[in-house]
N, C-alpha and C positions, 0 to 999 in steps of 0.2 A: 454433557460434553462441553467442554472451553475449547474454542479455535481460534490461536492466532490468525487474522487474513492477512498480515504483514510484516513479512521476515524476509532478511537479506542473510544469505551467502554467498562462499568463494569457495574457489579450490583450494586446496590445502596448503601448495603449494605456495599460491600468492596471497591467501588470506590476510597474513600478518602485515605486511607492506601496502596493502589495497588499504586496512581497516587506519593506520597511520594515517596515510594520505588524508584519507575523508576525517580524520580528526581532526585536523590543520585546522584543513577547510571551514571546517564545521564549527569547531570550538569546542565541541562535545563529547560526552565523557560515553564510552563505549563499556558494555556490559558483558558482553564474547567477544571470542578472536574470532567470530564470523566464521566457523570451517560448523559443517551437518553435525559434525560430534557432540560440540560446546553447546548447539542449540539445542540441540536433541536431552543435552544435560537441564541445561535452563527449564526447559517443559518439564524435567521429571520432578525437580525440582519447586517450578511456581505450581505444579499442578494443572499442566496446559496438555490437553489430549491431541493435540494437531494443530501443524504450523504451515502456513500457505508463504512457501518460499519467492519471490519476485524478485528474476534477474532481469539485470536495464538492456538493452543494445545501445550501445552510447554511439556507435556508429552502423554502417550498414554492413559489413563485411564479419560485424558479430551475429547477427542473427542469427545467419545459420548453424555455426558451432554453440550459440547460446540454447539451442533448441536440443539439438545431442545431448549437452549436456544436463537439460532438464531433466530429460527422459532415464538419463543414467543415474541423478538422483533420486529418481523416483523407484528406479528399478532397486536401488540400494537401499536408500531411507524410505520408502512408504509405510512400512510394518514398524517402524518406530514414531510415525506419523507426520513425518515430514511429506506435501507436497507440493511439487515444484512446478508452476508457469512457464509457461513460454516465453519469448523475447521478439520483439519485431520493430524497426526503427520505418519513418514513415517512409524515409525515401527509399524504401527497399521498390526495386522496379515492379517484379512479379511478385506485387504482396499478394495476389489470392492462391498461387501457387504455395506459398509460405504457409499462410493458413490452413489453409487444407492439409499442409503435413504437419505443423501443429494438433493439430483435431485427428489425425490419425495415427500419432506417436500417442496419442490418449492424455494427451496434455488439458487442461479444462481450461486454461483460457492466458492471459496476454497482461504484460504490465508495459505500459510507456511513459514515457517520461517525459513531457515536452521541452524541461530548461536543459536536461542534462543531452537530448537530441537538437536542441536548437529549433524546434519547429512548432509555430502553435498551435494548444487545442484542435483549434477550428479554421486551421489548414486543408483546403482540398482532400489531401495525400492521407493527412489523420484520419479523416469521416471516411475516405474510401473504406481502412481498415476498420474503423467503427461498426460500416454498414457490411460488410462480408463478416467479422466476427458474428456477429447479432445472425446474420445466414445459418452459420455454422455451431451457434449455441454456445458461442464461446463469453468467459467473462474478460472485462476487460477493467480493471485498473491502472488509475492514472493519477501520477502526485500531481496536487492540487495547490494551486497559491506558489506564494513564495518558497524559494530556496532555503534555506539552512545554508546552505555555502558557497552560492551563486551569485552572482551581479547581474542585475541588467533587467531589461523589460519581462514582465511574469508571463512566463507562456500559455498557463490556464487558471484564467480569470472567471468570477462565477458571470460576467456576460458573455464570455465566451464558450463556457457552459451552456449558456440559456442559447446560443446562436447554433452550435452542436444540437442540441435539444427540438430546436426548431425542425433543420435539414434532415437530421437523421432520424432523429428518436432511438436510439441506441438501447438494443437490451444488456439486460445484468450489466449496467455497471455502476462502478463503484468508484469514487471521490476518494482518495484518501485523504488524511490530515482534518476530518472531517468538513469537506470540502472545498477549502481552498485556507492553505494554513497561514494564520495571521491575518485572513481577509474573513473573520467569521462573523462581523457585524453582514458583512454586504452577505455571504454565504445565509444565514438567515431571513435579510430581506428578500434577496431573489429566488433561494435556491429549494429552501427549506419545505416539502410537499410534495414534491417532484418525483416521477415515479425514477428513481435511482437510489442506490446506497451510497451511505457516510461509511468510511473505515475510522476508528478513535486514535490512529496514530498519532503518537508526537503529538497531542493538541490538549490535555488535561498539566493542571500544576504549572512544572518548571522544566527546563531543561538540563540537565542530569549534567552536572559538571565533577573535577576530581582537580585536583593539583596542575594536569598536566594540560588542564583547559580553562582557562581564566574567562569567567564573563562577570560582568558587572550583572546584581540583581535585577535593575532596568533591561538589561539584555535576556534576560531566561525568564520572564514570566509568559504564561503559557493562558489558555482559558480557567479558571478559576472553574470549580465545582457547581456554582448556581448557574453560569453560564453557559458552560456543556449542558448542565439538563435542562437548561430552559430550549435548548438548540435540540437535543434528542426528543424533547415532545413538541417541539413544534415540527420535527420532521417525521417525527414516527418512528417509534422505537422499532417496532417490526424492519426498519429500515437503516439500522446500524449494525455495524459489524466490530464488534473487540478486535483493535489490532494493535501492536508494539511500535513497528521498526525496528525491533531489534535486529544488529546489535545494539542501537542509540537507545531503546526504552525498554529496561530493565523488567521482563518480563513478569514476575513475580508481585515486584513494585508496582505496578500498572492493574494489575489484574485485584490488588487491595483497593487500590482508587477506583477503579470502576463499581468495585462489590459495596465502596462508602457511600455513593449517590445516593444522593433521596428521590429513589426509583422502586415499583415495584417488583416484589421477588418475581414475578411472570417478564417485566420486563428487562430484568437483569436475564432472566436464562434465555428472551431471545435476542438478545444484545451479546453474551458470554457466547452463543453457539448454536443456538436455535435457526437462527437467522442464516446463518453460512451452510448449518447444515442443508438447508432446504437448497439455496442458491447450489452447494458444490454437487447436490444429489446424490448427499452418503445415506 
C-alpha cells in the first residue's frame, strides 16, 4: 500500500482562486486544482492507495468549520481513499474542547501550521495542544522550516523542535518537509533519531515550476538524492513517511524519486506505506 501523509484540498467552489493565490506566493508550479476529485484522479493514476488530506486554520474562527468540513470529506471521500485531519489554530480558547470533538468526529489527528498561524512551535498555546492531542491519540503534523511563500522569522526551527521535545515530549508526530524545510543540515544535526516522524514533502530534487512560475535554477534546488538518504538513515527509515504536498508535488513524479533511492526494498515499503499504516491504524 503507498500513502500520501501530505495533501492539501479546497472546496470546489474556491479551489480554483485559493490554488492561484498560493501560486503567486509561491512561485510554483501546481499539479491539481486542489478540489477531492482531481486528487482522487492523481492517486489512481501515480498508483497511490491513500491520501492524508491537511486543512490549515489560518485563523481562529476557522477551526471549527475546518473540522465539519473534514468529517464531510471523509464521509464522501474515504472509500476512494482520501482522509482528512482536523484543523485547530493555537489561539483557539477552549482548545481541549476542540479536540475532543476532533477525536470524536473520528478524525485521527491535527495539522498546524506555525508561519501561516503566526505563532511558534514552542509557544505556550502550541504544546498545550501538543500535550492534549498525545491525551487523545491524536497525530499531529506541523510544516517545518521555512515558508515557500512567507517572509519573516521561521516559526518552527529544529531548536524549537528540540525545546517542544524537551516540555512536552509529544506523541505521533510528524515534521513535514522532512523536518524543517531548507534547514536540513541543522535538521540532521539536532533532529535526526529523535523519537518523531519526517513527512518527504517538497524536500527531494527541485521545485516543480511551468511558464506561469519563473524561478531561477539557484531558486528551486531542493535535497539532492544522496542527501535525503543519508538524512532517512541517520533518522530511521522506519520513521519516514512518503508525502507530496500535493497540489505542489506532482504525485506520480515523487513517488518515482522516492522508488530511485539507493534504499532497501524493506525500506522503501516502510517509507511508501508501511510506516503510516502502523501510525494511522489501518
Amino acid at each position: 500500500m503507498v500513502i500520501d501523509f501530505h495533501t492539501h484540498t479546497f472546496p470546489d467552489k474556491i479551489a480554483a482562486r485559493t490554488v492561484e493565490k498560493l501560486k503567486a506566493m509561491a512561485r510554483a508550479k501546481a499539479h491539481t486544482d486542489a478540489t477531492c476529485g482531481m486528487l482522487v484522479d492523481s492517486m489512481h493514476e501515480a498508483g497511490v492507495d491513500c491520501s492524508v488530506v491537511l486543512p490549515v486554520a489560518t485563523n481562529v474562527a476557522q477551526s471549527e468549520k475546518l473540522n465539519e468540513a473534514a468529517y464531510a470529506v471523509n464521509e464522501r471521500w474515504s472509500g476512494e481513499g482520501l482522509i482528512s485531519f482536523g484543523a485547530i489554530h493555537p489561539a483557539y480558547e477552549d482548545y481541549r474542547a476542540l479536540l475532543h470533538h476532533i477525536a470524536d468526529l473520528g478524525l485521527k489527528g491535527i495539522k498546524l501550521h506555525p508561519q501561516y498561524q503566526g505563532i511558534p512551535f514552542d509557544d505556550i498555546r502550541t504544546m498545550r495542544i501538543l500535550d492534549c492531542a498525545s491525551e487523545l491519540g491524536l497525530i499531529t503534523v506541523v510544516h517545518s522550516g521555512i515558508d515557500i511563500g512567507i517572509e519573516g522569522p521561521t516559526m518552527c526551527t529544529p531548536d524549537r523542535v528540540l525545546h517542544v521535545m524537551d516540555e512536552v515530549a509529544p506523541e505521533k508526530l510528524v515534521l513535514a518537509h522532512m523536518g524543517g524545510w531548507r534547514m536540513w543540515d541543522e535538521v540532521s544535526d539536532k533532529l535526526a533519531g529523535l523519537p518523531l516522524y519526517l513527512d518527504t514533502s517538497y524536500s527531494l530534487g527541485e521545485i516543480p515550476r511551468d511558464a506561469d512560475t519563473p524561478r531561477a535554477d539557484s531558486e528551486s534546488a531542493l535535497m539532492d538524492a544522496e542527501q535525503f538518504t543519508a538524512l532517512i538513515e541517520k533518522h530511521g527509515a522506519d520513521k519516514i513517511l512518503f508525502a507530496t504536498d500535493s497540489p505542489w508535488g506532482g504525485q506520480e513524479q515523487y513517488l518515482e524519486q522516492v522508488r530511485a533511492l539507493n534504499l532497501t526494498e524493506d525500506e522503501k515499503r516502510m517509507i511508501l506505506g508501511g510506516n503510516a499504516q502502523k501510525l494511522l491504524k489501518m
